[in-house]
C-alpha positions as MATLAB code, in Angstrom:
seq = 'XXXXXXXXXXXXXXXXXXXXXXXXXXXXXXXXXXXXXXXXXXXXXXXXXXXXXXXXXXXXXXXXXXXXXXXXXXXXXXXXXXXXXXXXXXXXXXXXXXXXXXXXXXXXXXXXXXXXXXXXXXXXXXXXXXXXXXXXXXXXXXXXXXXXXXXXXXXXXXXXXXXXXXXXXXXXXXXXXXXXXXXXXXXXXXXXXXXXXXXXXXXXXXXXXXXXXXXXXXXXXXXXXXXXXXXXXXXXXXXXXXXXXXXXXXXXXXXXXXXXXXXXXXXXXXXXXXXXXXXXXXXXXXXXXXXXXXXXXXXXXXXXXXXXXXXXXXXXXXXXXXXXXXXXXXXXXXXXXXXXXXXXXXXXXXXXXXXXXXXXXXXXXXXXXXXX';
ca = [
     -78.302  -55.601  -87.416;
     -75.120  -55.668  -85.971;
     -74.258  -54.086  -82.648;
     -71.634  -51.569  -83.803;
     -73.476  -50.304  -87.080;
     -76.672  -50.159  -85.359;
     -75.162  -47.824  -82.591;
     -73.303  -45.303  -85.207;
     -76.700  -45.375  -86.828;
     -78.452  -43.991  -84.504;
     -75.499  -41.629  -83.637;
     -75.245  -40.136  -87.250;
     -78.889  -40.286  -87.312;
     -79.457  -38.153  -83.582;
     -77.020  -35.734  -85.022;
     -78.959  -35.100  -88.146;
     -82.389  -34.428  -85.980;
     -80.616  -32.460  -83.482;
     -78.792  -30.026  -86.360;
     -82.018  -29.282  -87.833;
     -83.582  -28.825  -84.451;
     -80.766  -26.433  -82.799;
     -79.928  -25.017  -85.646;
     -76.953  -23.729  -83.364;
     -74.701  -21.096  -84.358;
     -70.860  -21.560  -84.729;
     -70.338  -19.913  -81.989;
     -72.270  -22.461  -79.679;
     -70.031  -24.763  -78.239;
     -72.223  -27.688  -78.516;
     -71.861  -30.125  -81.341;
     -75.022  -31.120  -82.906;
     -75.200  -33.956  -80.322;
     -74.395  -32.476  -77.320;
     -71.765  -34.681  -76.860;
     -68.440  -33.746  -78.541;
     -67.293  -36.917  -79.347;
     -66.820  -37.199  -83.752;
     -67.674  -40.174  -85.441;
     -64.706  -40.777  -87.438;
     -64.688  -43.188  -91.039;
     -62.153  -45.556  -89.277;
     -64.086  -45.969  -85.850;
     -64.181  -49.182  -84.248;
     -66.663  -49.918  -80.817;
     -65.563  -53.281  -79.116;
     -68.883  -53.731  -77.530;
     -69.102  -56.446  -74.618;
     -70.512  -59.884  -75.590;
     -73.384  -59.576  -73.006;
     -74.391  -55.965  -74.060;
     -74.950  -54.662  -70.748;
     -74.344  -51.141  -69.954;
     -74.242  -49.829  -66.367;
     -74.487  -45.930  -65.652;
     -74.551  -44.422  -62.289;
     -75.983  -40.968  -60.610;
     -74.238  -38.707  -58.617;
     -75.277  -35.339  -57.607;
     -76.724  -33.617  -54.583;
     -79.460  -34.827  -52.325;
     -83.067  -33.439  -53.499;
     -81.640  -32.675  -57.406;
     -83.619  -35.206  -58.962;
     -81.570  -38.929  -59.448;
     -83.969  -41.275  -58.167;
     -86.732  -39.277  -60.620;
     -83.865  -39.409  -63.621;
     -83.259  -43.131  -62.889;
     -87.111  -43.697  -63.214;
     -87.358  -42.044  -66.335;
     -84.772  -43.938  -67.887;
     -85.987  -46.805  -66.931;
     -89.618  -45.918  -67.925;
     -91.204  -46.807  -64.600;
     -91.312  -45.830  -60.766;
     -88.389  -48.102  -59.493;
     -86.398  -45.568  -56.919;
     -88.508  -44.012  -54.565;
     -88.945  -40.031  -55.728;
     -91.427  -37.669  -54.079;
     -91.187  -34.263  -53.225;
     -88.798  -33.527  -50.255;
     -86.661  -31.268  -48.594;
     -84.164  -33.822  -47.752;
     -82.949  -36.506  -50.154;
     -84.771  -39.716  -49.894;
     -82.806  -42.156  -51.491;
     -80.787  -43.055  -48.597;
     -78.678  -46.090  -50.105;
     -77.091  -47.197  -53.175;
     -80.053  -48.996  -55.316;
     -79.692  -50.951  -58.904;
     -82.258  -51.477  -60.858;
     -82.095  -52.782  -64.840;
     -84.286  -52.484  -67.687;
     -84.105  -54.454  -70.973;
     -84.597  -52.087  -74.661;
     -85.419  -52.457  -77.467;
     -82.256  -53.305  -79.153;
     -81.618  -55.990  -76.707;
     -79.243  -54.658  -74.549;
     -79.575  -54.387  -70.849;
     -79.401  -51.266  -68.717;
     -78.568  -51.306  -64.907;
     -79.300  -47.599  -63.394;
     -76.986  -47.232  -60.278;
     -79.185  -44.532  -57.683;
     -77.062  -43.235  -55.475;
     -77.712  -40.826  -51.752;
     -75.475  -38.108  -52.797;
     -71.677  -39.783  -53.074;
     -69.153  -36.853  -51.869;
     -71.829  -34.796  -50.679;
     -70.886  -32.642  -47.394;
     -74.166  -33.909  -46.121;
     -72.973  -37.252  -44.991;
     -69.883  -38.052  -42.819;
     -66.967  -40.455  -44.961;
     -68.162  -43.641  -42.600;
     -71.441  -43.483  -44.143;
     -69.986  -42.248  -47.849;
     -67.438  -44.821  -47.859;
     -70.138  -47.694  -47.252;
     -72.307  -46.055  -49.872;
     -69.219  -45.462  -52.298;
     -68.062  -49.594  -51.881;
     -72.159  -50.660  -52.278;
     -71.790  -48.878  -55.296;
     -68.785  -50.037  -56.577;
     -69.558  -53.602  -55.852;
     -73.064  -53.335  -57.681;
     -70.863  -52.243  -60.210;
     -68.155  -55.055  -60.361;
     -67.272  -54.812  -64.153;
     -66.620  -51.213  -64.243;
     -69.360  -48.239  -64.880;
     -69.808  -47.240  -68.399;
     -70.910  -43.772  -67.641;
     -71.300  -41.179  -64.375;
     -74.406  -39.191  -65.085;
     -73.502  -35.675  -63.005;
     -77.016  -34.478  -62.082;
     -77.862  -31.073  -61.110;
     -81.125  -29.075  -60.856;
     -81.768  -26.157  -63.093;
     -84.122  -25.391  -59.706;
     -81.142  -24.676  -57.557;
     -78.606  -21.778  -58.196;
     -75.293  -23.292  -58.570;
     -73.108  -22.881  -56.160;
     -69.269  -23.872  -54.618;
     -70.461  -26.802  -53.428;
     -71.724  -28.401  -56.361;
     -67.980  -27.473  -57.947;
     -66.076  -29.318  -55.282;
     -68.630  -32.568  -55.882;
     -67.175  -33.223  -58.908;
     -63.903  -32.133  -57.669;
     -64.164  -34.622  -54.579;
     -64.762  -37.279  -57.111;
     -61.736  -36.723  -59.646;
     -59.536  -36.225  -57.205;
     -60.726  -39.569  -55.870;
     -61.319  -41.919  -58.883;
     -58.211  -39.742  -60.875;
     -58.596  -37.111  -63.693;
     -59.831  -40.517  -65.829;
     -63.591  -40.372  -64.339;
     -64.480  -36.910  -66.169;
     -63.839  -39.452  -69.556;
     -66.767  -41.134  -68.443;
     -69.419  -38.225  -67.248;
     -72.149  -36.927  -68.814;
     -74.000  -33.666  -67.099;
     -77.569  -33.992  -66.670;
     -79.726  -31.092  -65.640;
     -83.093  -31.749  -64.185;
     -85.787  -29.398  -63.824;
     -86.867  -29.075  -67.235;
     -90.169  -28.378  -66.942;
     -89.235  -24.532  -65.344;
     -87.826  -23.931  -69.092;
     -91.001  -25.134  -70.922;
     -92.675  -22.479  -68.578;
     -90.141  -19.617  -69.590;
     -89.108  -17.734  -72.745;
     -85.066  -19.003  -71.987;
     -84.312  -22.359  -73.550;
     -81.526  -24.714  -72.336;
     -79.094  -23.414  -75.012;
     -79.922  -19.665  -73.361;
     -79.154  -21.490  -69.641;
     -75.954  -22.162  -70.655;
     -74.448  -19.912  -72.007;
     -75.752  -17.789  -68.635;
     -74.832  -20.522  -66.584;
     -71.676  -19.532  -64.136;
     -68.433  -19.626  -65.290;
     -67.832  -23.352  -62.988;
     -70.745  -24.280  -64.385;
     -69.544  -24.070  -67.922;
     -66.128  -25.379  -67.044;
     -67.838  -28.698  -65.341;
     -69.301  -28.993  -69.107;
     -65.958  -28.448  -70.956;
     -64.340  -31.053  -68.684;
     -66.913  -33.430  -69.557;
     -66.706  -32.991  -73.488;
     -69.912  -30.957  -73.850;
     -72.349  -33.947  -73.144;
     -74.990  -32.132  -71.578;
     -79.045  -32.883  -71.845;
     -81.908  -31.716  -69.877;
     -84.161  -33.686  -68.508;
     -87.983  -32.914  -67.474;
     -88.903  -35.949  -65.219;
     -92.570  -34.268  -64.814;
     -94.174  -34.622  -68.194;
     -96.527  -37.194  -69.504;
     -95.812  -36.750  -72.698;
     -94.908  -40.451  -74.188;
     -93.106  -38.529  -77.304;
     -90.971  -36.132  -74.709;
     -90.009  -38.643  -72.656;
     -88.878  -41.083  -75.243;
     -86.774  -38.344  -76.830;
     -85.203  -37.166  -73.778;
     -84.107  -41.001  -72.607;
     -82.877  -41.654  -76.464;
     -80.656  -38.192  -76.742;
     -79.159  -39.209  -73.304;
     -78.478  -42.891  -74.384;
     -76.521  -41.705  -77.761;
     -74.714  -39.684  -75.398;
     -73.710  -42.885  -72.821;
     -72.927  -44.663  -76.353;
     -70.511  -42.156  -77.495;
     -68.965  -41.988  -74.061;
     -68.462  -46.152  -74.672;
     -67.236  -45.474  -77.993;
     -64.271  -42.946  -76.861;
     -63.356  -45.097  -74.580;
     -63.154  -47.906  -76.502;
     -66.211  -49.836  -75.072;
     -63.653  -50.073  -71.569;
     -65.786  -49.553  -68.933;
     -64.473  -47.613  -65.376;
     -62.320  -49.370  -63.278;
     -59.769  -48.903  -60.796;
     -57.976  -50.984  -57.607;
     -60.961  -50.850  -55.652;
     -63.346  -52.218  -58.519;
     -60.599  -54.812  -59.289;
     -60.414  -55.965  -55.347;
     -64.223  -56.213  -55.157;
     -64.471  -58.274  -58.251;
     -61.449  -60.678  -57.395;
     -62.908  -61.165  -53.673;
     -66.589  -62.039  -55.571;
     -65.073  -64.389  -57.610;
     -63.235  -65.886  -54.703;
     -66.650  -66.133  -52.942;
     -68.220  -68.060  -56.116;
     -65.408  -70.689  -56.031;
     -65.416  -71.324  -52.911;
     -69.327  -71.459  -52.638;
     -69.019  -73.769  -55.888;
     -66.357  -76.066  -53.971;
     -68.585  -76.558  -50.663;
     -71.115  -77.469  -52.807;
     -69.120  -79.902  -54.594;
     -68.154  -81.504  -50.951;
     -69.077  -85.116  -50.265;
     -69.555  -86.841  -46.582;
     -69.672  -83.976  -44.480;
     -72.957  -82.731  -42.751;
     -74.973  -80.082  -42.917;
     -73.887  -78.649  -39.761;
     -70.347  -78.901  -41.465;
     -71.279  -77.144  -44.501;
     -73.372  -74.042  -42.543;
     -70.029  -73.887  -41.052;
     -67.744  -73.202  -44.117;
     -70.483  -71.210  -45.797;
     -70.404  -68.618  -42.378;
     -66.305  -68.781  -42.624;
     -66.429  -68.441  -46.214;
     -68.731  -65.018  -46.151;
     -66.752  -63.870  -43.213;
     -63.787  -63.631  -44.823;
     -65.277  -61.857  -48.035;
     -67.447  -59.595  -44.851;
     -63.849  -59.208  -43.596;
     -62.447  -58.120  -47.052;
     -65.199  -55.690  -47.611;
     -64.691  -53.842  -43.777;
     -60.837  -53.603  -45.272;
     -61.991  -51.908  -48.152;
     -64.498  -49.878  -46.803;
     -61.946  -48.760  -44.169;
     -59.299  -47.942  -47.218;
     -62.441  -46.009  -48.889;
     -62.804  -43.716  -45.828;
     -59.115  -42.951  -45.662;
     -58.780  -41.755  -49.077;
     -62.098  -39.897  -49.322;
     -60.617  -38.452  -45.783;
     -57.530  -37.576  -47.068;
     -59.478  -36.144  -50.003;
     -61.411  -33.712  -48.287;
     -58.759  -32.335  -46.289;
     -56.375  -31.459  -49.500;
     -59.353  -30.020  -51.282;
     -60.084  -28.044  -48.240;
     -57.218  -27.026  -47.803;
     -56.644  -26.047  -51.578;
     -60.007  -24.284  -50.755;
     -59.026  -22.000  -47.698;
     -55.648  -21.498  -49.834;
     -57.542  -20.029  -52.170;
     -60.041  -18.344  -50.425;
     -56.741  -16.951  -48.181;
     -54.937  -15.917  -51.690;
     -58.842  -14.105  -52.985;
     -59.080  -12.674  -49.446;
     -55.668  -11.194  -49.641;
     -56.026  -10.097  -53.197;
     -59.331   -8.074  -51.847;
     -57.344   -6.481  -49.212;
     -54.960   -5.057  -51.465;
     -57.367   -4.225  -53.972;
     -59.349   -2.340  -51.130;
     -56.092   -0.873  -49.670;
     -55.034    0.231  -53.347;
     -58.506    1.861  -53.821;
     -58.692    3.697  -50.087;
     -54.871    4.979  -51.546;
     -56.516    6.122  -54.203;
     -59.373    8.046  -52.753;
     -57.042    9.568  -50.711;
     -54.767   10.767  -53.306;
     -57.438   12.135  -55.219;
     -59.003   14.131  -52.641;
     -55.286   15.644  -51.486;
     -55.443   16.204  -55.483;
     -58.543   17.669  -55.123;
     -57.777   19.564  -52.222;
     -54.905   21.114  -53.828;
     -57.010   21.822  -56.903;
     -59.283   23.651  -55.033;
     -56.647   25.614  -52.855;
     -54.590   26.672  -55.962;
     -57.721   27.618  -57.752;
     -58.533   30.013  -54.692;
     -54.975   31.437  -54.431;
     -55.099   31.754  -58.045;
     -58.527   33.971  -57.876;
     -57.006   35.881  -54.528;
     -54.581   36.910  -56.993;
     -56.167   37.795  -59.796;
     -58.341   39.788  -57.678;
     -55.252   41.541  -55.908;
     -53.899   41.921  -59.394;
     -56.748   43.752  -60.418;
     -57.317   46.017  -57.227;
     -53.526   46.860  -58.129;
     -54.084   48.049  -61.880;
     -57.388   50.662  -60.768;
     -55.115   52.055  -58.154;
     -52.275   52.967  -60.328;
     -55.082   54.255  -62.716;
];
């Protein structure tokens, strides 16, 4: 069956499932596949001749990637174990092959743009990553942990990496929520969690076209875990589709992948080289990867100004606001300490006029008996 049909397929057929399954309201704002992208009659996928399909996870340390990434891939590849620190502690790919014939690669990652890190260590994770990635990321997965109350910090994550990668990267995300077991212990289900979910919560959602699935990397369920992997691969398919089948790139992909394919021509030349020794050769081969060593310190360097730079405007964005919600309280509280006292001078002068007013009555009446 052909690539493209076979994909819409199982799109139209995921939708079906999931509108019988739901059986959401019109007031939910999911679509029936979670996704919010709309299969139209005149849609065209230009799917890549070698079918491979690279997705990467970001998210906090301890929120469940390298546990995600293993489930996906339907065996223990990342190290995941219970921890209160992250343990993944470098970018990692691993690749699996499905059924359809296309190949996966599963980018784990130690918690990109996480304040846990300094930028010297984030920018060498955040080039590893991109140069695993050299022919552009078809889809971000954003994980978080239905464990772990959201909070401010998890906002500016994905605000650290738009304002990095440009307001283009939210065209590739998907939200994945791990922890899934907690709701299969409850009486809430995932369509209850969101709508309670914060209002940045809700917003990171919108932004990424309502692709949202919950994953519950603890169950040995065959049946659950096939599901769960299948409903999150429609939704990397439709994020390929509405892009066009274009995968993620910018100047820093497009430098890595030039300065790789500088490296193979050059390896392919000295190994085309006649009459020189092999002392010769080890020679050229050490300047050869010390230029492309020298071209990824450059980069590197370039990564950690700009994720600098980064953090200090969204910082300071952040204290401006925090200044501007600060202020705001202090007039609110200044308003409502004006207003307590006004009320209790009001009250005051309530009270005093309703004493005055019985002095007189009762004067007024004293009056009247004596002129009786």
């Amino acid at each position: 069956m052909d690539y493209r049909i076979l994909i819409r397929f199982k799109i139209l057929k995921q939708q079906i499932s999931l509108h019988f399954y739901f059986n959401f309201n019109s007031a939910y704002p999911f679509n029936c596949t979670m996704g919010g992208s709309i299969v139209d009659d005149d849609w065209e996928f230009a799917a890549s001749s070698n079918l491979v399909s690279t997705i990467v996870l970001v998210g906090k340390l301890g929120y469940g990637k390298s546990s995600t990434g293993n489930s996906i891939l339907g065996r223990k590849a990342f190290l995941s174990k219970f921890s209160p620190a992250g343990v993944t502690s470098t970018c990692e790919m691993e690749s699996t092959i499905l059924k359809d014939g296309r190949t996966i690669n599963v980018i784990d990652t130690p918690g990109l743009f996480d304040s846990s890190g300094g930028s010297e260590s984030i920018g060498q994770e955040i080039v590893k990553c991109i140069n695993m990635a050299k022919d552009g990321i078809h889809a971000v997965l954003m994980v978080f942990s239905i464990k772990v109350r959201f909070s401010e910090e998890e906002q500016t994550t994905i605000e650290k990496l738009q304002s990095f990668f440009g307001e283009r990267i939210v065209d590739y995300m998907i939200v994945v929520f791990t922890g899934g077991d907690e709701l299969e212990d409850c009486p809430m289900t995932f369509k209850d969690y969101i709508e309670q979910a914060p209002k940045p919560l809700q917003k990171i959602i919108h932004w990424c076209k309502n692709r949202v699935v919950v994953f519950n990397n603890k169950t040995k369920d065959k049946k659950k875990q096939a599901a769960q992997v299948e409903q999150l691969l429609l939704l990397v398919d439709s994020v390929i589709m509405s892009n066009g089948g274009k995968p993620f790139t910018d100047e820093i992909f497009l430098e890595l992948k030039a300065g790789a394919l500088r490296l193979q021509d050059k390896e392919k030349e000295v190994e085309s080289l006649k009459g020189y020794t092999e002392e010769q050769i080890s020679e050229l081969r050490k300047e050869i990867y010390k230029s492309y060593n020298d071209q990824l310190a450059r980069i590197t360097t370039m990564v950690e100004h700009k994720l600098n730079s980064t953090i200090e405007r969204l910082e300071k964005q952040l204290a401006e606001e925090q200044a501007a919600r600060l202020q705001a309280e202090k007039i609110s509280e200044e308003a409502r300490v004006k207003s307590d006292s006004e009320i209790r001078e009001l009250k005051a002068s309530l009270k005093k006029a309703q004493k005055e007013s019985e002095e007189f009555r009762k004067q007024s009446g004293s009056q009247g008996c004596n002129i009786l």
